[in-house]
C-alpha positions in Angstrom: -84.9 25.0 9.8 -88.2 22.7 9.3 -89.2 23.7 13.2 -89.8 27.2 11.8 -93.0 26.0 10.5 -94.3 25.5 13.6 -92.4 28.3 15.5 -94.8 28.8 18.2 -95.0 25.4 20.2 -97.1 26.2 22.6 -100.0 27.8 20.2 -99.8 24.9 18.5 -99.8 22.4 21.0 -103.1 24.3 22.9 -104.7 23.9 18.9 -104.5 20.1 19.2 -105.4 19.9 22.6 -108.6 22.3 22.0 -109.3 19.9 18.6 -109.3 16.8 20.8 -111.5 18.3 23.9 -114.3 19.5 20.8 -114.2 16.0 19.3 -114.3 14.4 22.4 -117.6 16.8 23.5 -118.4 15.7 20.3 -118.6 12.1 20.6 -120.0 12.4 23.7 -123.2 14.4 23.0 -123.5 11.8 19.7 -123.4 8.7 22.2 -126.3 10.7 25.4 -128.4 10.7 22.3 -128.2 7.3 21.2 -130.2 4.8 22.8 -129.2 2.4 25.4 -130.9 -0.6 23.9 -129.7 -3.2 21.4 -126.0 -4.2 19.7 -125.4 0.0 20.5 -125.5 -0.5 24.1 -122.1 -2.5 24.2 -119.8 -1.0 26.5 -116.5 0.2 23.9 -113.3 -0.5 25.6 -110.5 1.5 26.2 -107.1 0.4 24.0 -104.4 1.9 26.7 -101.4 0.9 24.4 -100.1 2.2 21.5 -99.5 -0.8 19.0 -97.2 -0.1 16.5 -97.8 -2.0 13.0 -98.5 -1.9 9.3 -101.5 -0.8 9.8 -100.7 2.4 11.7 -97.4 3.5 9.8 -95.5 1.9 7.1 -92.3 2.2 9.6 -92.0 -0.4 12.6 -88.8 0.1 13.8 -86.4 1.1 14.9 -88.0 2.4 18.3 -86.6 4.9 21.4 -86.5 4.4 24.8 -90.5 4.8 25.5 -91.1 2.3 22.6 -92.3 4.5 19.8 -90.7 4.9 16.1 -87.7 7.0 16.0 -88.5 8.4 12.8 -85.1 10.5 13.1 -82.9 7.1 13.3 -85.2 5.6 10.3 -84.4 8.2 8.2 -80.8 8.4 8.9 -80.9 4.0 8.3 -82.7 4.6 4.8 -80.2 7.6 3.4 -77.3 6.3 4.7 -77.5 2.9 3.2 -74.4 1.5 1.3 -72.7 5.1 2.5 -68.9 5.1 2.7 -66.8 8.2 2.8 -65.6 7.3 -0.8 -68.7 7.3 -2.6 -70.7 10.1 -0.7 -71.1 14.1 -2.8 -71.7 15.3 0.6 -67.9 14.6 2.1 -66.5 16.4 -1.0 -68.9 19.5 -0.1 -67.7 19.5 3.3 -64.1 19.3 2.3 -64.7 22.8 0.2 -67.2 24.2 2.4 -66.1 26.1 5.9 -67.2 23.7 8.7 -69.2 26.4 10.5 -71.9 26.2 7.8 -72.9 23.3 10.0 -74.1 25.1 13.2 -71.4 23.8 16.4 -74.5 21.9 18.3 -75.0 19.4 15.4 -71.4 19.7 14.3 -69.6 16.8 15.9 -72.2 14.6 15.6 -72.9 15.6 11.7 -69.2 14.8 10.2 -69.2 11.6 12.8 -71.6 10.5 11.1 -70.1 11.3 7.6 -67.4 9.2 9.0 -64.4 12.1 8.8 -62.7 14.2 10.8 -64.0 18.1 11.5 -61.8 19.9 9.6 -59.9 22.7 10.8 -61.4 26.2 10.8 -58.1 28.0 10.2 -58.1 26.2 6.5 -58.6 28.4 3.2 -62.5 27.2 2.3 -64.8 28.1 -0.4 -66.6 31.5 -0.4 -69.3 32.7 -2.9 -68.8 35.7 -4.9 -70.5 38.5 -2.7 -68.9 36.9 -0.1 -65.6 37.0 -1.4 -66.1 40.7 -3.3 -67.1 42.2 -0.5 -64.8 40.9 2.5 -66.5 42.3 5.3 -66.4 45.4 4.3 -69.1 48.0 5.8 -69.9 49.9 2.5 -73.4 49.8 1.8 -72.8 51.0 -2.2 -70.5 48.5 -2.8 -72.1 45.5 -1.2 -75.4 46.9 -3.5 -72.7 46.9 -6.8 -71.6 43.3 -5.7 -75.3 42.2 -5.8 -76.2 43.9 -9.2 -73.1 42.1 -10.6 -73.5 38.8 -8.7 -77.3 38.9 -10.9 -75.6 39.4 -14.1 -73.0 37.0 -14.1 -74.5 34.1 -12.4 -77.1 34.3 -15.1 -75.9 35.8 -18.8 -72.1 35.3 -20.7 -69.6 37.8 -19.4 -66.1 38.4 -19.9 -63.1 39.3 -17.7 -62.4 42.4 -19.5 -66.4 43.5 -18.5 -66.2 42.0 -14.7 -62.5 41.7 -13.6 -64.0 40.8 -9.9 -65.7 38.0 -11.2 -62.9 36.6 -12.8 -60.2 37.3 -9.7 -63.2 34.7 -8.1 -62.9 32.2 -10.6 -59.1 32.5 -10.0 -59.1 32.2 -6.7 -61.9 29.6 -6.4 -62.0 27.8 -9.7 -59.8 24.5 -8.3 -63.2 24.1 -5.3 -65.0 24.2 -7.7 -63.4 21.7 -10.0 -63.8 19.2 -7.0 -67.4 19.8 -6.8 -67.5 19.1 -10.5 -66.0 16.0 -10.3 -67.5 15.0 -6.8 -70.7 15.4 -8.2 -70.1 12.3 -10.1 -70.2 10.3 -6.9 -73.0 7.8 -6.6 -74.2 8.7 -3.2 -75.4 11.9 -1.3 -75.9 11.5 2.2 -76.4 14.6 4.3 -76.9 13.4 8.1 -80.6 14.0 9.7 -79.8 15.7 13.2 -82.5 17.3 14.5 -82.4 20.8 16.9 -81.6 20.8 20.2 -83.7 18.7 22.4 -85.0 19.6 25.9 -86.5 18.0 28.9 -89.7 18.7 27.7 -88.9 17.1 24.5 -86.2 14.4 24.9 -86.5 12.9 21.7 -86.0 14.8 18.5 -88.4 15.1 15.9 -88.7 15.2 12.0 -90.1 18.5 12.2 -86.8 19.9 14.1 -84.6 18.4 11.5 -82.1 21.1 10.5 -80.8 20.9 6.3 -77.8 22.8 6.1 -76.5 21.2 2.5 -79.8 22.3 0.8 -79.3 25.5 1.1 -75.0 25.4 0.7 -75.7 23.5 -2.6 -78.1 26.5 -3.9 -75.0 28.7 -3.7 -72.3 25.8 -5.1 -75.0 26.1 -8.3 -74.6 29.4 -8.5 -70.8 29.4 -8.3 -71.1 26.8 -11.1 -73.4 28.9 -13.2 -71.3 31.8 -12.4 -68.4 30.2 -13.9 -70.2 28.3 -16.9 -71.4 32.0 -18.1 -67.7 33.3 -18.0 -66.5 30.0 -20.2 -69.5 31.3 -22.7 -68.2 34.6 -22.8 -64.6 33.3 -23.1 -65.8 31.0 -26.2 -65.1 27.7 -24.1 -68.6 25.6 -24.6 -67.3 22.3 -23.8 -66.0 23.6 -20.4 -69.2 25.9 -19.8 -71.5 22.4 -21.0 -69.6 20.1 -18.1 -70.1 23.0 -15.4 -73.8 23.0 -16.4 -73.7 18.8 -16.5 -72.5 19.1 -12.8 -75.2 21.5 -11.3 -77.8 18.5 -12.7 -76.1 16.1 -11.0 -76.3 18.0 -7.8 -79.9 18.9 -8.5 -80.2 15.1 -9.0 -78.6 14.6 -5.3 -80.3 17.0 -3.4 -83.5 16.3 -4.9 -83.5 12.7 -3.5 -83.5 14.0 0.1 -87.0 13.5 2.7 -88.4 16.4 2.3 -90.0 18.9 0.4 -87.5 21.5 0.6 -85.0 19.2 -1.0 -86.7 18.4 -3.5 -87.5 22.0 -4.5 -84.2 23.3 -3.6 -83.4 20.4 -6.5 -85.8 21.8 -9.4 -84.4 25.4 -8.2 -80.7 23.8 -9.1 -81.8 22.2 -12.5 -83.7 24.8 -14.0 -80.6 27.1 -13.1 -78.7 24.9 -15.5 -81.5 24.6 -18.6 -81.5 28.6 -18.3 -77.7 28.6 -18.4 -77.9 25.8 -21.3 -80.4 28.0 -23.5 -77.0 30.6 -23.3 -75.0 27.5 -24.9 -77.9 26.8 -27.6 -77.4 31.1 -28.5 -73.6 30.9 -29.0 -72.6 31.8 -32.5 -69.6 29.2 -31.8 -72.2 26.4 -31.2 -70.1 23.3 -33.9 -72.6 20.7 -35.6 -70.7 18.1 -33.0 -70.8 20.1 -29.9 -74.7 19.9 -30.3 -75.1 16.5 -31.2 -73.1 15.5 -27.9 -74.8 17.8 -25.5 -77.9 16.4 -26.7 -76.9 13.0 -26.4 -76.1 14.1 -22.6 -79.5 15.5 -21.9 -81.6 12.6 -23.5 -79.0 10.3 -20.6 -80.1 12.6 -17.7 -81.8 10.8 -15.2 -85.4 12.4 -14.1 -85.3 14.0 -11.1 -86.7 12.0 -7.8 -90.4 12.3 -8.1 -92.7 15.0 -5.4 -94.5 12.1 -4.4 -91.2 10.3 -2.6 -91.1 13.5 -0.4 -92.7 14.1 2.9 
């Protein structure tokens, strides 16, 4: 959550208001020793209203109740531009993804503004491979095994004969993520901006409350992905491993386009994830003349991803 950077309101609310008594004692002491005399003597008026303009912000509108920018709404307008259900990544995710990965106060409001239906809790849903291995389970040694596994095949070519658990996952899991493949081939991603909970003393949410609870959901599709990609390695299947790898750019591509910083280094996290899982490709012994000119061509078609400098 972005209002963990700023955990302790108060604290930093009595900074500002200690910042703005010095300047003002400041400014104060500056003006008793300037002279009354001459163009300095003008009386300064007061400006009692807030004006909001080009000058001020680069965003005018739209505005809340008490007339200031609703920087919440404004993002929400920008990202959700030319949205439909059809061409958005984000409704496939949330049609593979349990819906309690968005927390309940948000929820409603989150897939209403997706424009679908809150799926059904009861429904069979994607679960990464610890998650999966370990099914609740309170054993300490083997949730530690899971881990130590989980870091070996999400990163180097294995084989089902060498981690059987890893390939019961891919069996059980492999047709979620063959939607995520192919739904990462949509043209839009457009995760809702819904900030925490708001209170009396804080009535209108803020950009600093926002909660992002794709970014971190599509760190662990990667690594399902990646998973995946290394066991088509070990099984000799490039062209299948190559496609897996393909969709964790485009999803580093998506989620790198988001507001904020986070996004856009949850994206570079995602694509390096797939040049490290490529460079096992490039070491296959099976690697064909043709299989290399055509991931090539693939790579030199890759779009950047969205610049730093787009980010808040």
């Amino acid at each position: 959550m972005i209002c963990g950077l700023l955990s302790n309101r108060r604290l930093s609310q009595a900074i500002a208001m200690s910042m703005m008594a010095v300047l003002f004692l400041g400014l104060k002491t500056s003006k008793a020793d300037e002279p009354k005399t001459g163009a300095r003597a003008k009386k300064v008026s007061k400006q009692t209203v807030i004006r909001i303009s080009k000058e001020t912000t680069r965003i005018t509108e739209p505005l809340d109740n008490e007339g200031y920018v609703d920087y919440v709404q404004a993002l929400n307008d920008r990202y959700s531009k030319d949205v439909t259900p059809q061409n958005n990544y984000e409704v496939v995710v949330r049609s593979v993804m349990p819906p309690t990965e968005i927390s309940e106060p948000i929820r409603q409001e989150y897939f209403s503004r997706l424009g679908i239906p809150v799926p059904d809790e009861q429904a069979r849903f994607y679960q990464d491979f610890i998650t999966f291995t370990v099914d609740g389970k309170k054993d300490q040694m083997l949730t530690d095994g899971v881990i130590k596994e989980h870091d070996v095949i999400v990163s180097q070519p294995w084989t089902a004969a060498d981690h059987p658990r890893a390939a019961k996952w891919v069996r059980k899991f492999g047709d979620d993520l063959d939607k995520l493949v192919e739904g990462s081939k949509r043209a839009k991603f457009y995760t809702p901006y819904i900030a925490g909970e708001v209170s009396e003393a804080e009535p209108y949410p803020r950009v600093i409350s926002l909660l992002l609870p794709s970014a971190q959901q599509q760190r662990d599709i990667a690594r399902g992905l990646s998973i995946r990609a290394m066991g088509r390695i070990g099984a000799g299947d490039l062209d299948g491993a190559w496609n897996d790898l393909q969709a964790m750019h485009r999803v580093a591509r998506h989620v790198g386009q988001g507001f904020s910083l986070i996004e856009n280094l949850v994206g570079i996290a995602i694509n390096a994830m797939a040049f490290q899982g490529e460079i096992q490709i490039l070491k296959s012994p099976k690697l064909t003349v043709p299989q290399i000119k055509r991931f090539l061509a693939n790579s030199q078609a890759q779009k950047p991803l969205p610049p730093m400098a787009d980010n808040i």
